[in-house]
Gaussian input, Z-matrix of N, CA and C with variables (Angstrom, degrees):
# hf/3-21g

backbone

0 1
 N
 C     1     B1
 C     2     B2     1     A1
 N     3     B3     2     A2     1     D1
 C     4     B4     3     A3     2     D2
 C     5     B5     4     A4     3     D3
 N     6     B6     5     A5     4     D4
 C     7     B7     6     A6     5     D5
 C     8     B8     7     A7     6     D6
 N     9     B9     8     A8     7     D7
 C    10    B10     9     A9     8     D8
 C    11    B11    10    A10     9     D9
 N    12    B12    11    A11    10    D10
 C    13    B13    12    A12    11    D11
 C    14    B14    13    A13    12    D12
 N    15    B15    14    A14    13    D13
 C    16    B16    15    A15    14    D14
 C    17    B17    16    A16    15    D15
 N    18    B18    17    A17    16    D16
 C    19    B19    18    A18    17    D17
 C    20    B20    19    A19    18    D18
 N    21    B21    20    A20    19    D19
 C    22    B22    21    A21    20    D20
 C    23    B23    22    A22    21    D21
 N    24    B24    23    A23    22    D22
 C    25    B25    24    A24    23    D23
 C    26    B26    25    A25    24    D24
 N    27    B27    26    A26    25    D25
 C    28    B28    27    A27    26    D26
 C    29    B29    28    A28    27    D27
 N    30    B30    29    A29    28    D28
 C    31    B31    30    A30    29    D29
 C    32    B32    31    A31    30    D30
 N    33    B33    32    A32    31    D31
 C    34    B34    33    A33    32    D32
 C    35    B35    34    A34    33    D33
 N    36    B36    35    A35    34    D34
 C    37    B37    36    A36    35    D35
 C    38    B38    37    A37    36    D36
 N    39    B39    38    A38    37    D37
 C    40    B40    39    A39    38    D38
 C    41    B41    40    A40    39    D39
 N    42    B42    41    A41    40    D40
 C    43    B43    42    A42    41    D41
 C    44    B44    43    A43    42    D42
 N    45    B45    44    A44    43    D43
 C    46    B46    45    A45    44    D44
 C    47    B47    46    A46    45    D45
 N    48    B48    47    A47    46    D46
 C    49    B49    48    A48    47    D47
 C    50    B50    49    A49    48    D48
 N    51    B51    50    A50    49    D49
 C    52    B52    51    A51    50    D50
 C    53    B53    52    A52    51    D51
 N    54    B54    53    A53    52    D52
 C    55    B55    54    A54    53    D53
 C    56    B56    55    A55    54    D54
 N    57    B57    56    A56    55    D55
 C    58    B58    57    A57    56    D56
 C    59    B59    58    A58    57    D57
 N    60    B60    59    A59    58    D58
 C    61    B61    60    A60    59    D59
 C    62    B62    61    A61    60    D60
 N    63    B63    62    A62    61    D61
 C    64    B64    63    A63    62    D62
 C    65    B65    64    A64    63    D63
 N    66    B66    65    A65    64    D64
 C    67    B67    66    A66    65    D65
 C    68    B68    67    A67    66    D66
 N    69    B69    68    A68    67    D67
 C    70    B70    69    A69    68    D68
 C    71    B71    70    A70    69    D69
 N    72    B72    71    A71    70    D70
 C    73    B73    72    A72    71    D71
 C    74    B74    73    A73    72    D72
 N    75    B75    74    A74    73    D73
 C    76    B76    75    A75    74    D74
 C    77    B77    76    A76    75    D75
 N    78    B78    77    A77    76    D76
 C    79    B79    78    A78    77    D77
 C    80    B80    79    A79    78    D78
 N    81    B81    80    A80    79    D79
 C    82    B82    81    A81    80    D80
 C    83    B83    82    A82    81    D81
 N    84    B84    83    A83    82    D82
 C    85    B85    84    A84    83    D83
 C    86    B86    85    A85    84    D84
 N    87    B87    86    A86    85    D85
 C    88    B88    87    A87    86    D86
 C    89    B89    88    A88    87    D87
 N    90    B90    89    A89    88    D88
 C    91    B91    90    A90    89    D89
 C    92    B92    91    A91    90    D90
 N    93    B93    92    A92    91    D91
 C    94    B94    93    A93    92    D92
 C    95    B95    94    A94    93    D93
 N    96    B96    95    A95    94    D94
 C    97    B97    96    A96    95    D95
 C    98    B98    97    A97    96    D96
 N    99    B99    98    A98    97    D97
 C   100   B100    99    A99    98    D98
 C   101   B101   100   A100    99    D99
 N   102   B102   101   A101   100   D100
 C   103   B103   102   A102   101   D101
 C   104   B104   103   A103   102   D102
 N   105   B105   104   A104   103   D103
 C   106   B106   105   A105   104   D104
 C   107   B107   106   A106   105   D105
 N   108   B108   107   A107   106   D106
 C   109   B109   108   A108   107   D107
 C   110   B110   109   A109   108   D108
 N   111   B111   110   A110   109   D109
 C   112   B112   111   A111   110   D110
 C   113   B113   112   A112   111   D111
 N   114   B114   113   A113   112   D112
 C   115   B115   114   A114   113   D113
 C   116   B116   115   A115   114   D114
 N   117   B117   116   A116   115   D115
 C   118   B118   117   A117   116   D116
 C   119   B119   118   A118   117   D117
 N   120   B120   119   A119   118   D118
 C   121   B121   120   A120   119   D119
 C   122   B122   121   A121   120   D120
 N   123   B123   122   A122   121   D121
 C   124   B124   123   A123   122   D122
 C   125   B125   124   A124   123   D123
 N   126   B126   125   A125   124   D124
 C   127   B127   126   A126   125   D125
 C   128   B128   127   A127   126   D126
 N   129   B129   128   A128   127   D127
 C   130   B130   129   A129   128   D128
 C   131   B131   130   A130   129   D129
 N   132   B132   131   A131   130   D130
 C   133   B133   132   A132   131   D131
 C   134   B134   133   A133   132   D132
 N   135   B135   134   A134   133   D133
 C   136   B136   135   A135   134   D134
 C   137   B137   136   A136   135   D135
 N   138   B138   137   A137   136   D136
 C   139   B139   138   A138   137   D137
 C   140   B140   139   A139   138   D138
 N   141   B141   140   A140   139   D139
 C   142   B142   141   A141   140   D140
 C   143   B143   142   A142   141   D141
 N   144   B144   143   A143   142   D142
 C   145   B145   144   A144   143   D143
 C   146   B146   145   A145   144   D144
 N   147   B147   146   A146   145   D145
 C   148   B148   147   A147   146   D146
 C   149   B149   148   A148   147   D147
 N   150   B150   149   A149   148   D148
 C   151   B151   150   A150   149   D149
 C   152   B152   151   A151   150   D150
 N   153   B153   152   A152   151   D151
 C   154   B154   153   A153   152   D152
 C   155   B155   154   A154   153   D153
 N   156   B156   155   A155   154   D154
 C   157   B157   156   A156   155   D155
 C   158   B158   157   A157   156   D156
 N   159   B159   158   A158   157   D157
 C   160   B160   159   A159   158   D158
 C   161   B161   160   A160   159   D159
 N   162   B162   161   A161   160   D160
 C   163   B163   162   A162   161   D161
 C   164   B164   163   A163   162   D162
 N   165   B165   164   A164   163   D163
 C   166   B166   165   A165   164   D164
 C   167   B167   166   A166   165   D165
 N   168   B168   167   A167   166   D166
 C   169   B169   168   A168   167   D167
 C   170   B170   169   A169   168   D168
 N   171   B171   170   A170   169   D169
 C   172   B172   171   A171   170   D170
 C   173   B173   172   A172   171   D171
 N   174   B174   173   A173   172   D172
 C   175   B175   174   A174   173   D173
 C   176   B176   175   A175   174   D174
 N   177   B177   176   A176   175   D175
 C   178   B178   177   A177   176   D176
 C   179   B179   178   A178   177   D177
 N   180   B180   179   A179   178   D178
 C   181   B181   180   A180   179   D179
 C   182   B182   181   A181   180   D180
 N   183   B183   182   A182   181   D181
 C   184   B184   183   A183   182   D182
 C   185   B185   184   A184   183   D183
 N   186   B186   185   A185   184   D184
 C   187   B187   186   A186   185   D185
 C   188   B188   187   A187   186   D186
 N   189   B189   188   A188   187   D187
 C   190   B190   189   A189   188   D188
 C   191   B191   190   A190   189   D189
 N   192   B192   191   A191   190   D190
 C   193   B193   192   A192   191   D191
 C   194   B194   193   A193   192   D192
 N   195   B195   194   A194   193   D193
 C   196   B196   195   A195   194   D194
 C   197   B197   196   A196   195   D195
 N   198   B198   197   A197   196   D196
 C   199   B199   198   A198   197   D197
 C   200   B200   199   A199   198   D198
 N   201   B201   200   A200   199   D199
 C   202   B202   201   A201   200   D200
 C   203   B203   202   A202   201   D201
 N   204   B204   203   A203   202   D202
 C   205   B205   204   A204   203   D203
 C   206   B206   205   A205   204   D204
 N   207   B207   206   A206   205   D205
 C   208   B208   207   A207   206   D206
 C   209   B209   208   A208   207   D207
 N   210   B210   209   A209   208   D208
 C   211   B211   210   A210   209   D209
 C   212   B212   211   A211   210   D210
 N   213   B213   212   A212   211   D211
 C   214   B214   213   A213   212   D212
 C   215   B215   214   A214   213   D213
 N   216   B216   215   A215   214   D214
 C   217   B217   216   A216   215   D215
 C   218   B218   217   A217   216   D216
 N   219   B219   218   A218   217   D217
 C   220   B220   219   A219   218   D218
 C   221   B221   220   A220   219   D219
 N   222   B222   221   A221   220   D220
 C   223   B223   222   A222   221   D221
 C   224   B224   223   A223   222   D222
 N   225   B225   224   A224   223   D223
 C   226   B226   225   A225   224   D224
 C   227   B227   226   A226   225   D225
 N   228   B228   227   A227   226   D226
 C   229   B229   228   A228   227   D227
 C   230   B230   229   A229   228   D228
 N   231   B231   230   A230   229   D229
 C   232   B232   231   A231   230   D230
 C   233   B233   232   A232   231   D231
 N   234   B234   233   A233   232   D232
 C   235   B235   234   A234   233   D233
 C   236   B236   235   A235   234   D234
 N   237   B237   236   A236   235   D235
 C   238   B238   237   A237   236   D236
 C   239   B239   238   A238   237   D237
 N   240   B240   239   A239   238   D238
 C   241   B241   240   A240   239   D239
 C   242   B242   241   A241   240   D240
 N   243   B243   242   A242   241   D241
 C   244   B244   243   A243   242   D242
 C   245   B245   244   A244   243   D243
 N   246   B246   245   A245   244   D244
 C   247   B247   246   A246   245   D245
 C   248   B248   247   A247   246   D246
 N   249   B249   248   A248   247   D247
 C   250   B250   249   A249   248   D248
 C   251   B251   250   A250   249   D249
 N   252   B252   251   A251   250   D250
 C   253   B253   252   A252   251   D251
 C   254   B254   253   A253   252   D252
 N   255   B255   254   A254   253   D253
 C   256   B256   255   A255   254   D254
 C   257   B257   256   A256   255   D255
 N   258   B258   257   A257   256   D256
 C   259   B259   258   A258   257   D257
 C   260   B260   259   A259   258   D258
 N   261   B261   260   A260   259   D259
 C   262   B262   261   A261   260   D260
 C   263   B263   262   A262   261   D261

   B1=1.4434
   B2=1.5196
   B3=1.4651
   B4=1.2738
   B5=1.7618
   B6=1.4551
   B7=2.0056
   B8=1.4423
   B9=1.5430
   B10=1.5419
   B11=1.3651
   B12=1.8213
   B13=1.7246
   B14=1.4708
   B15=1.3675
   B16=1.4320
   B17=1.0588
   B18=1.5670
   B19=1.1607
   B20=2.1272
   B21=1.7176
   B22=1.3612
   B23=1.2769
   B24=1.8437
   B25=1.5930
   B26=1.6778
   B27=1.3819
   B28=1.6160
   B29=1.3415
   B30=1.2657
   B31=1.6324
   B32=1.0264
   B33=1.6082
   B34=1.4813
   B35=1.9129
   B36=1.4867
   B37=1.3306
   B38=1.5426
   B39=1.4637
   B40=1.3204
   B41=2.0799
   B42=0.7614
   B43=1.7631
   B44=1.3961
   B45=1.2146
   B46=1.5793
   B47=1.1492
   B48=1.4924
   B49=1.5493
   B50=0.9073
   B51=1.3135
   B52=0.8174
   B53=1.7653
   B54=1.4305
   B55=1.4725
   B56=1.7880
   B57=1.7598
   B58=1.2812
   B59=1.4332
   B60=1.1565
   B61=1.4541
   B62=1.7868
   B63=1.2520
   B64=1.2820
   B65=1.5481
   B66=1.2987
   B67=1.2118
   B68=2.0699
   B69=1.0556
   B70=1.3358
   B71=1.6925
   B72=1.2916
   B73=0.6948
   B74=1.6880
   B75=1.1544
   B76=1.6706
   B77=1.2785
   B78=1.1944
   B79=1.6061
   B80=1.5599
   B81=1.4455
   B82=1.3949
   B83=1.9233
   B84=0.9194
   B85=1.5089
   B86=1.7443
   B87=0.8755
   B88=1.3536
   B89=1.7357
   B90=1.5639
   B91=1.8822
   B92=1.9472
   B93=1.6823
   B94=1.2213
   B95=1.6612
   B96=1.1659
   B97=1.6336
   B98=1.0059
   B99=1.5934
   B100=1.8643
   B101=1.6359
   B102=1.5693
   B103=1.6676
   B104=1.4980
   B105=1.3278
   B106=1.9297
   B107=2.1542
   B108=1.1438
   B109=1.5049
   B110=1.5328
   B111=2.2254
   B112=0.9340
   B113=1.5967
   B114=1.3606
   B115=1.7016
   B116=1.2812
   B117=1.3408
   B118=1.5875
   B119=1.8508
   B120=1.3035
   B121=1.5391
   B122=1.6866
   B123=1.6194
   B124=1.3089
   B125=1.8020
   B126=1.3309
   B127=2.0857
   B128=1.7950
   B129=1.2140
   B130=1.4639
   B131=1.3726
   B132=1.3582
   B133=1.0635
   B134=1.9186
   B135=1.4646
   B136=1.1753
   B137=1.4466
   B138=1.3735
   B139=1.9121
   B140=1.1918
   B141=1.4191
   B142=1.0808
   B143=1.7894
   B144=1.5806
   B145=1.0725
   B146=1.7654
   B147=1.5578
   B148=1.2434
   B149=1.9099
   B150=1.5956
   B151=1.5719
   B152=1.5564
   B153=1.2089
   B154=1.3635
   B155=1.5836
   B156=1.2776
   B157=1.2717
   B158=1.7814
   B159=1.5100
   B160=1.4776
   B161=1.2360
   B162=1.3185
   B163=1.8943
   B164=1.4257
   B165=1.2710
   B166=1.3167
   B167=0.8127
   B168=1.7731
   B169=1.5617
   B170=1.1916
   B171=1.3167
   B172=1.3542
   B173=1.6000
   B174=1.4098
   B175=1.4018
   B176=1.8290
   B177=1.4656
   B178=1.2152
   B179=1.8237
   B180=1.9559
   B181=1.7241
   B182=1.8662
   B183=1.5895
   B184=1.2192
   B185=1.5913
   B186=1.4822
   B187=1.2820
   B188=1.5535
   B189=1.4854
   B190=1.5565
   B191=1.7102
   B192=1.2347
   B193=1.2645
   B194=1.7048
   B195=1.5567
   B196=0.7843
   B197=1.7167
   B198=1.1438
   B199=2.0887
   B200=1.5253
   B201=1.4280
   B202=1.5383
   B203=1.3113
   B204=1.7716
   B205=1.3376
   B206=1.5836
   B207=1.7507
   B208=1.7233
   B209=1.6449
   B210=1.8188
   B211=2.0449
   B212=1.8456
   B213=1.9457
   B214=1.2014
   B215=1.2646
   B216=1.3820
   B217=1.5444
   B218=1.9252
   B219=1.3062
   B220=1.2219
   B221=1.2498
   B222=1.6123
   B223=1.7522
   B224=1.4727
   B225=1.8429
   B226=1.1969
   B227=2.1814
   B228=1.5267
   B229=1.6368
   B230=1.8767
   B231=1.7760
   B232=1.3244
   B233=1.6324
   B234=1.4950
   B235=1.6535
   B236=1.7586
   B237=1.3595
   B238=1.3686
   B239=1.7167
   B240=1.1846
   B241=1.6117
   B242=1.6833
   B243=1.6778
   B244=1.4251
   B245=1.7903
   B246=1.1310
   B247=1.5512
   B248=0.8671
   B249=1.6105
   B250=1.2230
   B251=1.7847
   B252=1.8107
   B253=1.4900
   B254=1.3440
   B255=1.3986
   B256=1.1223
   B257=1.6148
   B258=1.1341
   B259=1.6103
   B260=1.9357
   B261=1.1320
   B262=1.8317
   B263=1.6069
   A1=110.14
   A2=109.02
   A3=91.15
   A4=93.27
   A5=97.10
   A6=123.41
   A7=95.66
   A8=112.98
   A9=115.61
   A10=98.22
   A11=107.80
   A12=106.49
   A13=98.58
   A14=104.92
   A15=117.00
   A16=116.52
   A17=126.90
   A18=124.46
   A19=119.76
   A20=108.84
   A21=117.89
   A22=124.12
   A23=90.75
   A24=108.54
   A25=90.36
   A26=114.32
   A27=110.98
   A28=128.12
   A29=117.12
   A30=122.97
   A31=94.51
   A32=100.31
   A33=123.15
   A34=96.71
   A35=84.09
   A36=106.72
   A37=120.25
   A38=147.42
   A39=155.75
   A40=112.05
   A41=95.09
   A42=123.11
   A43=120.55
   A44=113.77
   A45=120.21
   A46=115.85
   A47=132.36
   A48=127.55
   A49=128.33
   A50=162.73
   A51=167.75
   A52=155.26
   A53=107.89
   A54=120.28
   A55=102.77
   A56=112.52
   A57=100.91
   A58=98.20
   A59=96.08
   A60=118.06
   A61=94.58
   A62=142.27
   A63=142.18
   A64=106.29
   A65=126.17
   A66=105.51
   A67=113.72
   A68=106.17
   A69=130.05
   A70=127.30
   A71=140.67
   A72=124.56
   A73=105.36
   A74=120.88
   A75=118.10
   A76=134.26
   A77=140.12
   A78=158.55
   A79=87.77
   A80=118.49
   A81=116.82
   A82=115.41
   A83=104.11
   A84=102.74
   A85=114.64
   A86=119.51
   A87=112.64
   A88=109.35
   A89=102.72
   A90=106.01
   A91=107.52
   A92=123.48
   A93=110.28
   A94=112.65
   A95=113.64
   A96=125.05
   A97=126.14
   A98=97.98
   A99=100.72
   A100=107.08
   A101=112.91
   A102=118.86
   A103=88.07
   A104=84.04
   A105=84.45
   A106=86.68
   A107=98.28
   A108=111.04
   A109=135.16
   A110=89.63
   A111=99.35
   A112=125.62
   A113=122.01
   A114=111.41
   A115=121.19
   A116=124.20
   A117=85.88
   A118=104.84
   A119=108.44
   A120=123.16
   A121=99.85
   A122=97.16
   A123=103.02
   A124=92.14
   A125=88.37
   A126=113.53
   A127=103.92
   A128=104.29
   A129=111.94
   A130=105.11
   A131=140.62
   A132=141.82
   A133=126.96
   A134=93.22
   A135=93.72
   A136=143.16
   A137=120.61
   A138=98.54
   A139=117.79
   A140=128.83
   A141=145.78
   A142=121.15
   A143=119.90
   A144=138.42
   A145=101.47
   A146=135.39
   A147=122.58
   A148=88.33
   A149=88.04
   A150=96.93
   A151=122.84
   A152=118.21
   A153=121.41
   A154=125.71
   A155=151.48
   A156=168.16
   A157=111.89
   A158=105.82
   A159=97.25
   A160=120.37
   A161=111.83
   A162=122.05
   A163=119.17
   A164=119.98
   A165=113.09
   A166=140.44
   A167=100.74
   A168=109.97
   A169=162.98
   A170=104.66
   A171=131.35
   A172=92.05
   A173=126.75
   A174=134.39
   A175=108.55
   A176=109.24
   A177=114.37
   A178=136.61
   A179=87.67
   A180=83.41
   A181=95.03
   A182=107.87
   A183=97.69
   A184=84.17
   A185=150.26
   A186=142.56
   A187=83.87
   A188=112.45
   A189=120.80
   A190=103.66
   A191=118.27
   A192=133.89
   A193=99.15
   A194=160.51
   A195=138.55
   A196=97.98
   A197=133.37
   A198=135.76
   A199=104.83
   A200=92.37
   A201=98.85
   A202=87.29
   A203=96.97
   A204=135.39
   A205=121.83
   A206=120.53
   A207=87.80
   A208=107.23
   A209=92.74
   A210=88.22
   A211=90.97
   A212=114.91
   A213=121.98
   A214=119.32
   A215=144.74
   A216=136.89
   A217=102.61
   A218=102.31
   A219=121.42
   A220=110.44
   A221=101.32
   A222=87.26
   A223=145.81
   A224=89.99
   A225=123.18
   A226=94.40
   A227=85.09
   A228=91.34
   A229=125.23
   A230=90.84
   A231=118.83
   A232=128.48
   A233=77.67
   A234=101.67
   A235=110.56
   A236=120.62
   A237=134.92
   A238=98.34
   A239=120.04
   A240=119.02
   A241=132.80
   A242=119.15
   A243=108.12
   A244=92.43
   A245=106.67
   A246=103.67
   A247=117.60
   A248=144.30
   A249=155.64
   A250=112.93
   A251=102.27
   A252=83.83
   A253=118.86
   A254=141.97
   A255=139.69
   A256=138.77
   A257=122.10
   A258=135.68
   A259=94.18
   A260=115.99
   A261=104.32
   A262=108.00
   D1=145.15
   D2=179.55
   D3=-112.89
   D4=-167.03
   D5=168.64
   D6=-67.05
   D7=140.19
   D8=154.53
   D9=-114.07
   D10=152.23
   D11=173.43
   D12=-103.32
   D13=131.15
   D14=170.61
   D15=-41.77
   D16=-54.45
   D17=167.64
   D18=-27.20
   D19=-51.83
   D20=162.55
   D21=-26.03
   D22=-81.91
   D23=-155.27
   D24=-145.74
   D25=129.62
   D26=140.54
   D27=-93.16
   D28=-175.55
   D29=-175.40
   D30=-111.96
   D31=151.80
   D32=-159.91
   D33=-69.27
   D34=157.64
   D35=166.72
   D36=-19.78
   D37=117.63
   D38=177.93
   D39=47.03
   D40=31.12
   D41=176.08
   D42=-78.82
   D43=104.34
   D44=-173.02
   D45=-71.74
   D46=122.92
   D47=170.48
   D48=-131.54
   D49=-134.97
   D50=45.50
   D51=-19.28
   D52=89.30
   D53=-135.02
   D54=-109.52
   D55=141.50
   D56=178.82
   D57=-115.62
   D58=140.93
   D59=-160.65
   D60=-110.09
   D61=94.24
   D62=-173.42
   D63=-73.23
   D64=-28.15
   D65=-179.39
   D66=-120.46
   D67=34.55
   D68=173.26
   D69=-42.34
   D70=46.67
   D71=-158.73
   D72=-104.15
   D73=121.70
   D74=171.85
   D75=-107.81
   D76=115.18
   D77=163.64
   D78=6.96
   D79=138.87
   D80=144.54
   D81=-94.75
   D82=-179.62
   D83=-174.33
   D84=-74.44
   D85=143.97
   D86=-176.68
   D87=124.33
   D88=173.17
   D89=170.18
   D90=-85.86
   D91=-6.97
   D92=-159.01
   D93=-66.08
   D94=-33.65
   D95=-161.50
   D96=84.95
   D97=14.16
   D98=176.89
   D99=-70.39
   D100=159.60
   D101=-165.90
   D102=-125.49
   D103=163.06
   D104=163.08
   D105=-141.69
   D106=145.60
   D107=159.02
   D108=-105.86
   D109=104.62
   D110=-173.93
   D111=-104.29
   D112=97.34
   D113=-168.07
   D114=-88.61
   D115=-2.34
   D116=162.49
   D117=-136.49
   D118=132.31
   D119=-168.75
   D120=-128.15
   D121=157.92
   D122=-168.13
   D123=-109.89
   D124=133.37
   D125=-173.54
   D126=-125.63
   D127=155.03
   D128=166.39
   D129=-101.92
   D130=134.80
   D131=164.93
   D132=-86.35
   D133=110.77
   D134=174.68
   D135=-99.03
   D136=116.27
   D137=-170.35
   D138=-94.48
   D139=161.00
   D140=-160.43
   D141=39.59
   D142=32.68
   D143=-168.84
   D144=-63.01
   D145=-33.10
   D146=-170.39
   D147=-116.95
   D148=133.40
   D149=166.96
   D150=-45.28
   D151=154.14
   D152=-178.27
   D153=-78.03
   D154=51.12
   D155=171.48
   D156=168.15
   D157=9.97
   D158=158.39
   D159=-56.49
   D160=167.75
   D161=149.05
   D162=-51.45
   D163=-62.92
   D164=144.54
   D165=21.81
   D166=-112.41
   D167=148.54
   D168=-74.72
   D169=18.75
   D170=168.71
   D171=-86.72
   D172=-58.00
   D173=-167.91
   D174=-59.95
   D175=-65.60
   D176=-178.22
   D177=-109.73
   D178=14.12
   D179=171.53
   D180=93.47
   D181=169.38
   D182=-158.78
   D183=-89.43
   D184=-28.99
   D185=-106.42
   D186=-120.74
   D187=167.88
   D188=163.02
   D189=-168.98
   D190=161.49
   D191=-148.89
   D192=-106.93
   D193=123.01
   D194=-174.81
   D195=-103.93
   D196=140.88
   D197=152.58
   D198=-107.11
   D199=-164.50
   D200=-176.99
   D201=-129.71
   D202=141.01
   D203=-165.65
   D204=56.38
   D205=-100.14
   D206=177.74
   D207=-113.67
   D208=38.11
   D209=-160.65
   D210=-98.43
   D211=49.94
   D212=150.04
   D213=-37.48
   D214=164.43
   D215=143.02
   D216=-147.58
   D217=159.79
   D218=169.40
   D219=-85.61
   D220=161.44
   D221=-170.60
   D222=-73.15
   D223=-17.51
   D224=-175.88
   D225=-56.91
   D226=-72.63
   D227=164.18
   D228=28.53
   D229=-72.15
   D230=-175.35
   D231=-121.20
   D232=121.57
   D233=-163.79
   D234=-71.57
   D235=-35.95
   D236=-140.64
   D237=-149.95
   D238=125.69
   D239=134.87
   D240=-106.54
   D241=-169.39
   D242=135.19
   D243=-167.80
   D244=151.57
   D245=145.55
   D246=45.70
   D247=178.11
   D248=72.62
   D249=-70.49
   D250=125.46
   D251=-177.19
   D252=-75.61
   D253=154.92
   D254=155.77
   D255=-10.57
   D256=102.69
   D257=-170.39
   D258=-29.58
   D259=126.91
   D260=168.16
   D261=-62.69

């Protein structure tokens, strides 16, 4: 499989993939503020997720990326998807 550029092609409507996120950095657990950088996480892609003359979407475009728990992203977010490969 290869990378698709968003710019290309997106994934269909509420479609789980696998997305690289180039500037990804997430909290580890704890008060220190240490990060770890993680780029590529699996998101559902959603279209037309922010109403059309929101803040929102004026700010971030109509589209947004859904994860589980707070590994949300905006769309900008993500540079690259592909696939999920096939369950063995």
């Amino acid at each position: 499989m290869e990378w698709i550029d968003i710019t290309e092609r997106l994934p269909e409507d509420k479609e789980k993939v696998i997305c690289f996120l180039p500037e990804n950095h997430q909290y580890l657990p704890g008060k220190t503020g240490e990060t770890r950088f993680d780029p590529i996480v699996i998101l559902r892609f959603v279209d037309q997720f922010f109403e059309e003359g929101s803040k929102k979407f004026e700010e971030y475009g109509p589209h947004f990326w859904l994860g589980e728990g707070l590994s949300n992203h905006y769309f900008s977010d993500v540079t690259h998807w592909m696939p999920l490969p096939e369950s063995p």
